[in-house]
C-alpha positions in Angstrom: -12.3 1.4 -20.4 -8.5 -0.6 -20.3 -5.6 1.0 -22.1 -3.0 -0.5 -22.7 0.0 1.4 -21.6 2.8 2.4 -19.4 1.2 5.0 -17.0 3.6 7.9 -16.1 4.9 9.0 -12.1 2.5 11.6 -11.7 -0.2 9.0 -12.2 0.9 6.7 -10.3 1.1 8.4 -7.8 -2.1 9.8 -7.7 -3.4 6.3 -7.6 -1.8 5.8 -4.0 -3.3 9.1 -3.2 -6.5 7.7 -3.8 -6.4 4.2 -2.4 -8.2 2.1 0.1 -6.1 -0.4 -0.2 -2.8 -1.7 -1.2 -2.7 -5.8 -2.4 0.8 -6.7 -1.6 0.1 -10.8 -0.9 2.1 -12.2 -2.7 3.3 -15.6 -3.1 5.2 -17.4 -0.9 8.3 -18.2 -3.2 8.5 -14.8 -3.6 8.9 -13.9 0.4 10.6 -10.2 -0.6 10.8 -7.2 0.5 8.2 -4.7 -2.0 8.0 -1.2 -3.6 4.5 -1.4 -3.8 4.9 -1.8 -0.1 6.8 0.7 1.0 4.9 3.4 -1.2 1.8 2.3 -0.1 3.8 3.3 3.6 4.7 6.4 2.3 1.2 7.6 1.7 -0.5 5.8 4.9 -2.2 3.4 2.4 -3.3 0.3 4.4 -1.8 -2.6 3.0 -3.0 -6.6 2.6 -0.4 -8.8 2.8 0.0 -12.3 3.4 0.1 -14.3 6.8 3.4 -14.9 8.6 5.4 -13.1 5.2 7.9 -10.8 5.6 5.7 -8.3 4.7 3.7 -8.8 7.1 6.5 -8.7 10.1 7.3 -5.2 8.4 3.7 -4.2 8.5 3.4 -5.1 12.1 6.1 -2.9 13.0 6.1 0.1 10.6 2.6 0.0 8.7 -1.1 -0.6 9.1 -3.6 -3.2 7.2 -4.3 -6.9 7.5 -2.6 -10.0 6.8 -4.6 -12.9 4.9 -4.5 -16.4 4.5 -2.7 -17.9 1.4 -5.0 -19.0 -1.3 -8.0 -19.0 0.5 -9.8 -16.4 -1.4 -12.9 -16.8 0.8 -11.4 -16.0 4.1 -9.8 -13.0 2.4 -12.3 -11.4 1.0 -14.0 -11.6 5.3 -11.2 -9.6 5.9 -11.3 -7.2 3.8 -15.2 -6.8 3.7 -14.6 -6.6 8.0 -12.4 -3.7 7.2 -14.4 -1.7 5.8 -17.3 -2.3 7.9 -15.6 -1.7 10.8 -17.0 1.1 12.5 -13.6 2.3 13.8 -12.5 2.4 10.3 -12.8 6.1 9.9 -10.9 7.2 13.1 -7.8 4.6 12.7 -4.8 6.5 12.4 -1.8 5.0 10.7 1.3 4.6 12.6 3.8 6.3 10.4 2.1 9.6 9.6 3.9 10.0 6.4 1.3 10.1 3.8 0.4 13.7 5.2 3.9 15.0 5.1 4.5 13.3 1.8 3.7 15.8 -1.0 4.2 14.0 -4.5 4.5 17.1 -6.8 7.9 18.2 -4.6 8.9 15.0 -4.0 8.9 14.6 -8.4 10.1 18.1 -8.4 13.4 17.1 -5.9 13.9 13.9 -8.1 13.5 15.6 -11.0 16.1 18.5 -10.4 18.5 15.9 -9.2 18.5 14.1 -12.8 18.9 17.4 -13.8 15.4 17.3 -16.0 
């Protein structure tokens, strides 16, 4: 099922509650900082980013994932299916411990109270 619309914060953010994963590889050109990044952080989501990006000096240092090569869909997708198949994969901790002292409803409650909503 695809519908086409703008999903709201709550849903969102239950999405990242959810994840595996979080894609962040992103072109080189575009060698930036990312908000899908950072959230993914913010609720120990393990991201995938690409090799010797920016991104991927901030995950070495404040996150957890992989990084890939740059359009080489093949060699990706070993990296990924070796994550999950790795046995350790249930045990690994993520560095920042933020995702279980993130809690989204009072987070959106805070925000929302400051807009004055």
């Amino acid at each position: 099922i695809v519908e086409h619309r703008m999903i709201d914060d709550d849903e969102l953010l239950s999405l990242y509650s959810v994840a595996d994963l979080s894609w962040c590889c992103y072109a080189p050109e575009r060698d930036i900082s990312s908000g899908v990044f950072g959230r993914s952080l913010q609720f120990d989501v393990p991201t995938i980013v690409r090799e010797n990006s920016l991104l991927q000096r901030q995950m070495d240092e404040f996150g957890f994932g992989m990084a890939v090569p740059w359009q080489q869909p093949d060699a990706a997708a070993e990296h990924i299916v070796a994550w999950f198949d790795e046995p350790a994969r249930e045990t690994r901790k993520p560095p920042t411990g933020l995702g279980n002292e993130f809690n989204a409803e009072t987070e959106l409650r805070k925000l929302r109270m400051l807009l004055g909503q």
